[in-house]
C-alpha positions as CSV (number, residue, x, y, z in Angstrom):
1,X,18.3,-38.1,101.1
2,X,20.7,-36.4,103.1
3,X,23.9,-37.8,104.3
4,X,25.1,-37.4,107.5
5,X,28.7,-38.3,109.3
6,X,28.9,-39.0,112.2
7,X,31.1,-36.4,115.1
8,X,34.3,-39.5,115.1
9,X,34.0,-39.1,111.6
10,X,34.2,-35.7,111.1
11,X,37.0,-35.6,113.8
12,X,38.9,-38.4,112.1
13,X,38.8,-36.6,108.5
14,X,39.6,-33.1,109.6
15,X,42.4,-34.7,112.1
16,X,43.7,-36.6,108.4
17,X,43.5,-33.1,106.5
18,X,45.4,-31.6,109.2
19,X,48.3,-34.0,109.4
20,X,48.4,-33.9,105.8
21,X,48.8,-30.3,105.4
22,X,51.6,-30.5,107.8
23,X,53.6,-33.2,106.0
24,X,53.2,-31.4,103.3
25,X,53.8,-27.9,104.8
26,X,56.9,-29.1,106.2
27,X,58.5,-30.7,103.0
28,X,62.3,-30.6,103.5
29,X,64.8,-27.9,102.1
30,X,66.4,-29.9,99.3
31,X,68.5,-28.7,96.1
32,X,68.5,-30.5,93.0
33,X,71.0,-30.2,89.6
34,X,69.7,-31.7,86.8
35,X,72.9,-32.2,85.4
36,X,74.5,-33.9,88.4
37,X,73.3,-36.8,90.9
38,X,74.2,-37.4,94.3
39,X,77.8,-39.7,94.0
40,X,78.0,-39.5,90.4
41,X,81.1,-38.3,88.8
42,X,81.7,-35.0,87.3
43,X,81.3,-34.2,83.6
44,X,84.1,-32.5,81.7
45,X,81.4,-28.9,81.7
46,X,82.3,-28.9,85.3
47,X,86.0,-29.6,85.4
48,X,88.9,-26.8,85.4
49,X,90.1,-25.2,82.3
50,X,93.6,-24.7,83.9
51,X,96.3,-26.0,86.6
52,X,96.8,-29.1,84.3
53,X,93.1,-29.8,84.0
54,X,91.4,-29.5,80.3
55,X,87.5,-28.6,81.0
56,X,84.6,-26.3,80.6
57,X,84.5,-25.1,83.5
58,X,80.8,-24.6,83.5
59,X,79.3,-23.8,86.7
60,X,75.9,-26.3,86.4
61,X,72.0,-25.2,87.0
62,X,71.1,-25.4,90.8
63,X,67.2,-25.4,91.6
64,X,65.8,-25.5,95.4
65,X,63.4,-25.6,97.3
66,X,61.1,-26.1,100.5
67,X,62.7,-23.2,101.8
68,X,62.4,-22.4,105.9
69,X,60.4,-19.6,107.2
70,X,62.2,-16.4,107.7
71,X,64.6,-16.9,104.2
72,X,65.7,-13.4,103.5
73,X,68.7,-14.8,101.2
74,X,70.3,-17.4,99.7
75,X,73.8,-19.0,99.1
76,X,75.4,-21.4,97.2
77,X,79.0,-22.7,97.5
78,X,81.3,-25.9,96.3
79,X,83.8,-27.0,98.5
80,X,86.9,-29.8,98.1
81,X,87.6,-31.3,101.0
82,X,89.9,-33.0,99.9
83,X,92.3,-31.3,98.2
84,X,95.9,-31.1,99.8
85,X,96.2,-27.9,101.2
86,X,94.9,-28.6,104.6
87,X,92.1,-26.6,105.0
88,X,90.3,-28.0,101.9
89,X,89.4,-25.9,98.5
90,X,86.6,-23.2,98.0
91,X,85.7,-23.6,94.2
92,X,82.7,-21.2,93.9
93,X,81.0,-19.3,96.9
94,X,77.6,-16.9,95.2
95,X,75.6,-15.3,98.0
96,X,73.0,-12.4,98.7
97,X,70.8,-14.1,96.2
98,X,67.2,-13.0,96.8
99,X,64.7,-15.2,98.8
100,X,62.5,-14.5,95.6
101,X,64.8,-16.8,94.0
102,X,65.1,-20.3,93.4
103,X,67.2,-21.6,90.9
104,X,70.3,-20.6,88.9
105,X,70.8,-21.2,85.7
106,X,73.7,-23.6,84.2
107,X,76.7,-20.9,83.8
108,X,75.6,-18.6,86.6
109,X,78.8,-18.7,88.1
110,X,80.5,-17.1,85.0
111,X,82.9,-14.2,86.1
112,X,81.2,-11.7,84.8
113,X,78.1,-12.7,86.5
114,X,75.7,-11.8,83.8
115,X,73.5,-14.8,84.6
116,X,72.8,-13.9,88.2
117,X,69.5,-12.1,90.1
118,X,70.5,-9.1,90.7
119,X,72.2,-8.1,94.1
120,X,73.7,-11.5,94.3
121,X,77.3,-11.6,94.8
122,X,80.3,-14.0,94.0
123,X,83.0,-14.4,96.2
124,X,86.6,-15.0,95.6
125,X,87.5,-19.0,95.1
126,X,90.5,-20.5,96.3
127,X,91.9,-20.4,92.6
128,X,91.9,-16.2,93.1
129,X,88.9,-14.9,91.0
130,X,85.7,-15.0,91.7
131,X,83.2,-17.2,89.8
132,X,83.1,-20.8,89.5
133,X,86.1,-22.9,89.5
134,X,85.8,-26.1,88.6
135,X,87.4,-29.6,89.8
136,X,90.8,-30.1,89.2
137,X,92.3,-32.4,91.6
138,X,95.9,-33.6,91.6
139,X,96.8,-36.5,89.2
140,X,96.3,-39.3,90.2
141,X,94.5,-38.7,93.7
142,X,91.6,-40.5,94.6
143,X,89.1,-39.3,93.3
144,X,88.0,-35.9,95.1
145,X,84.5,-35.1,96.6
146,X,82.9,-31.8,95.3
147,X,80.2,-30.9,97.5
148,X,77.6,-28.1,96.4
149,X,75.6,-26.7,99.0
150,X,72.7,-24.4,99.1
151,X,72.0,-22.6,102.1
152,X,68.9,-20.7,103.2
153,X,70.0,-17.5,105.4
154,X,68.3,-15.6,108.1
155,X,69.5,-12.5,107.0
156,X,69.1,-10.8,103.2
157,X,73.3,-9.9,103.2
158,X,75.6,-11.6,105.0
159,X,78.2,-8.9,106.5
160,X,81.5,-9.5,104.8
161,X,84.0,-6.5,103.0
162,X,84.5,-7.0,99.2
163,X,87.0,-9.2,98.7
164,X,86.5,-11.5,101.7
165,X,88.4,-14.6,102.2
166,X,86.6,-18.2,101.1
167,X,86.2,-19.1,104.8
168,X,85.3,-15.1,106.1
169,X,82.1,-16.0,103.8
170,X,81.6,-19.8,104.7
171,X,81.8,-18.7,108.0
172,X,79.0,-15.8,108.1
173,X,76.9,-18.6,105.7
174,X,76.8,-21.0,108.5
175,X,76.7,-18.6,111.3
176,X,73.2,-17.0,109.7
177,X,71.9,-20.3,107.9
178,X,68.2,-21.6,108.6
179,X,68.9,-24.7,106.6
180,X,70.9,-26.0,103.7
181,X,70.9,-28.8,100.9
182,X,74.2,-30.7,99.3
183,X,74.8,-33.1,96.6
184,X,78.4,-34.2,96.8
185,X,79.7,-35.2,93.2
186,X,83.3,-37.0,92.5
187,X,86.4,-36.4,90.5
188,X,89.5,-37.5,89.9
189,X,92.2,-38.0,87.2
């Protein structure tokens, strides 16, 4: 016996495929650190070894994805906005990473930048080196918010010289971005 549906049917179901490849086309650029939540408070791997503070600065494992159509690149930064300078502090900036790529490993932001895809770049922090810098906010403060950020780029190399300041590169990252991702952890001592 031979089963037939009828044309509303057949409409309905492929109409129910469609809108489910969509949704599912269209799932959201999102980052995720297994090490670090949304709002949680920073472990001592990711606090400053210097400036008063006693950590490991550890820069943590950064995975992403749902990236946009047209990623050529991707960045990753972690900013303080609150620290007391006035402009905020720029605690690692790594860019020019590959749209082949999706995740760092825990300690990518070492200086020597052993752990990183090739052609990816670190930028100089706020502290004066490049690689990560960890949080180190002023005794006593309120505890700081450390927000890491993952940004997918329309181009495969943003355009800075060597050696560019913190915001030269923050400002080419949001100038050429498609999309980005933060988890904002806290800190303070």
């Amino acid at each position: 016996m031979r089963h037939e549906q009828s044309k509303p049917g057949i409409v309905a179901t492929m109409l129910g495929t469609l809108a489910f490849s969509s949704v599912v086309a269209a799932a959201p650029f999102a980052m995720q650190m297994p090490t670090i939540k949304s709002n949680s408070t920073l472990s001592d791997a990711q606090v400053f070894d210097g400036f008063g503070c006693t950590g490991r600065n550890l820069s943590p494992a950064v995975k992403w994805s749902g990236a946009p159509p047209g990623t050529k690149s991707f960045a990753i930064t972690l900013f303080d906005p609150d620290a007391p300078t006035g402009s905020g502090w720029w605690h690692w900036l790594v860019y020019d990473i590959p749209a082949s790529v999706t995740e760092l490993p825990e300690r990518a932001g070492d200086a020597d930048g052993k752990l990183l895809p090739a052609g990816a770049v670190q930028g100089r922090t706020d502290f004066g080196t490049v690689g990560f810098g960890g949080a180190c906010p002023p005794q006593g403060a309120k505890p700081h918010r450390y927000i890491f950020t993952v940004y997918a780029l329309k181009v495969e190399k943003i355009d800075v010289p060597a050696g560019a300041p913190a915001a030269m590169v923050g400002y080419m990252l949001n100038a050429n971005q498609l999309a980005r991702s933060s988890v904002t952890a806290l800190y303070g001592r």
